[in-house]
C-alpha positions in Angstrom: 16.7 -8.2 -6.0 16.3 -9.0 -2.2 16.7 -5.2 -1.6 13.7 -4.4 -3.9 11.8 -7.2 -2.2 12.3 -6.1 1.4 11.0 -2.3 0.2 8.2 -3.5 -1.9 6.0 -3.3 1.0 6.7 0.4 1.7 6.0 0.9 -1.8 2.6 -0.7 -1.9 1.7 1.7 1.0 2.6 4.6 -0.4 0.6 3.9 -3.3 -2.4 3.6 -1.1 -1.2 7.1 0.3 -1.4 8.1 -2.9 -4.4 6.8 -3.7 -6.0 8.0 -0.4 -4.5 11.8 -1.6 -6.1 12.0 -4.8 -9.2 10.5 -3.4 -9.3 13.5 -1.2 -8.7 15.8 -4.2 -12.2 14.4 -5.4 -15.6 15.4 -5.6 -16.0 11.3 -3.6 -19.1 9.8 -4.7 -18.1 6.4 -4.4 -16.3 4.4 -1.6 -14.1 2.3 -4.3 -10.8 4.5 -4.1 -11.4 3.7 -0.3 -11.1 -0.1 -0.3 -8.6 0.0 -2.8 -6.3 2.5 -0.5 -7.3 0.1 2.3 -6.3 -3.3 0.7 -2.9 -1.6 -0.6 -2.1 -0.3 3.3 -3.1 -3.6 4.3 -1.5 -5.8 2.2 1.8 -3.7 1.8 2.1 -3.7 5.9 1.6 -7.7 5.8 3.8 -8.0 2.5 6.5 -5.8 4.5 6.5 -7.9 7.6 6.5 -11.3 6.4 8.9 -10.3 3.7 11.3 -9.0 6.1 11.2 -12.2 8.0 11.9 -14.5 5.3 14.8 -12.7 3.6 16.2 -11.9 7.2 
């Protein structure tokens, strides 16, 4: 379980990747995929780092 923990992070970020890719893929008339991509690379790189520290 700590394993999954210390990747969840990574994971979270490459969902925003993701979401950032088929946002692209889009005719984009709204900027909601955007903050949604932006809150997942944000809070997946915070999640990453203080997980990491905690379980280390």
């Amino acid at each position: 379980m700590n394993e999954f923990l210390k990747y969840l992070g990574v994971l979270l970020i490459l969902i925003g990747v993701g979401v950032l890719g088929w946002y692209s893929y889009q005719n984009p008339t709204e900027n909601a995929m955007l903050i949604v991509a932006g809150l997942l690379l944000v809070g997946g790189l915070a999640l990453h780092i203080i997980l990491n520290r905690i379980l280390d």
